[in-house]
C-alpha positions in Angstrom: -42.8 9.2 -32.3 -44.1 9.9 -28.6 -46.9 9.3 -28.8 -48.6 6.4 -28.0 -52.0 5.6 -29.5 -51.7 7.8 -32.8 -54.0 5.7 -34.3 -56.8 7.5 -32.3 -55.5 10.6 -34.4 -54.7 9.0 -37.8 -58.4 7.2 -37.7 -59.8 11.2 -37.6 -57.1 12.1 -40.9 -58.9 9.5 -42.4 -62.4 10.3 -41.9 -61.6 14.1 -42.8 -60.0 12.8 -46.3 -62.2 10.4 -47.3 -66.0 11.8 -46.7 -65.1 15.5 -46.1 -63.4 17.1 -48.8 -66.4 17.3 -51.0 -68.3 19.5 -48.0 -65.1 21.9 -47.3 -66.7 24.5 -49.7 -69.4 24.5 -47.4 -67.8 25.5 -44.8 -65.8 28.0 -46.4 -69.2 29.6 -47.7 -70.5 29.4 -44.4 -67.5 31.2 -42.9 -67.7 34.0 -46.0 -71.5 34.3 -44.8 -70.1 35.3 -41.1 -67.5 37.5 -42.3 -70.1 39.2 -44.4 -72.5 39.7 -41.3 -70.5 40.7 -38.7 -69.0 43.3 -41.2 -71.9 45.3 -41.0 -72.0 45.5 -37.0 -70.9 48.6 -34.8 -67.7 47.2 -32.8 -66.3 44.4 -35.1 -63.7 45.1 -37.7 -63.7 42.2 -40.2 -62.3 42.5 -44.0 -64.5 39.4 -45.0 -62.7 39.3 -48.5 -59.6 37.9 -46.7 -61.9 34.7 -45.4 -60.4 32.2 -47.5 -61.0 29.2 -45.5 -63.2 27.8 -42.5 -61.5 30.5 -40.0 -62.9 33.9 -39.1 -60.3 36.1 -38.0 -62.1 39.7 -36.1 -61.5 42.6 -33.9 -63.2 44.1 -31.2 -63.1 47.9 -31.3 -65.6 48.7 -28.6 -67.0 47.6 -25.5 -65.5 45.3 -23.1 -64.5 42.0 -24.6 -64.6 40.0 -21.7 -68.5 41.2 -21.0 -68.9 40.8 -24.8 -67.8 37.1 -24.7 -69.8 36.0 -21.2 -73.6 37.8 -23.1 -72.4 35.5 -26.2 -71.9 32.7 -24.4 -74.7 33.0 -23.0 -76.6 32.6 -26.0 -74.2 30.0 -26.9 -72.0 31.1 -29.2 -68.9 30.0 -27.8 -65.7 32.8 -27.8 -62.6 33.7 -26.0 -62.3 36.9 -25.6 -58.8 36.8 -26.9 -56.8 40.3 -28.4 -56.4 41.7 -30.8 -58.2 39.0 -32.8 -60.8 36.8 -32.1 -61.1 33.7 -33.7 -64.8 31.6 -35.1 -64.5 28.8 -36.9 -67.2 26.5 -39.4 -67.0 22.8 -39.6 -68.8 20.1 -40.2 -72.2 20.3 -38.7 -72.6 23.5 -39.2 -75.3 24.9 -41.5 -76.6 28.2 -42.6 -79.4 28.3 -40.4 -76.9 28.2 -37.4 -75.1 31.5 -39.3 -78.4 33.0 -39.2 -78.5 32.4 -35.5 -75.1 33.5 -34.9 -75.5 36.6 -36.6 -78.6 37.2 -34.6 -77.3 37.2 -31.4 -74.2 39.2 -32.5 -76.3 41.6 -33.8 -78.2 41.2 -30.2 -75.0 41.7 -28.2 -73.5 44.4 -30.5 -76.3 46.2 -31.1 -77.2 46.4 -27.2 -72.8 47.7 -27.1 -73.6 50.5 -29.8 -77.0 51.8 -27.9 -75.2 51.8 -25.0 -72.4 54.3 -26.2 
């Protein structure tokens, strides 16, 4: 009741239930995809049968997370380097060529972590 223009807000609840509910699976594949990748990485513990949704929880077991996050954001992947869990997240827009390129440059990042060890 506070707020003032909640239309703004409805007007996106609207868009999401009427043209995206078909394309949620997507996403949801999409974030299984991620899971599944960054499963197989030195430095990330991920059990990517619990990704039930859009949402990517993972840890960081090695290496500094705050150097970790700046070398992704760098390629662009955009992170916090939050504890204990990081967070990623599909949506609309997102497609499997830009798992692909997330993967890559995890694989980049983590891979350079596990040399360096």
């Amino acid at each position: 009741g506070g707020m003032r223009q909640a239309g703004v807000i409805a007007a996106a609840g609207i868009v999401a239930l009427e043209t995206m509910v078909e394309r949620m699976a997507d996403d949801h594949a999409n974030a299984r995809r991620l899971a599944q990748g960054l499963a197989r990485l030195p430095g990330i513990s991920i059990d990517p049968d619990g990704v039930d949704s859009n949402l990517v929880f993972f840890e960081v077991t090695a290496g500094s997370p705050v150097e970790l996050a700046r070398r992704l954001n760098e390629w662009g992947i955009k992170v916090e380097p939050r504890r204990p869990q990081w967070r990623l997240a599909t949506h609309h827009g997102i497609v499997a060529e830009d798992i692909d390129h997330a993967l890559g440059v995890f694989e980049e990042v983590f891979g350079e972590l596990a040399a360096a060890v």
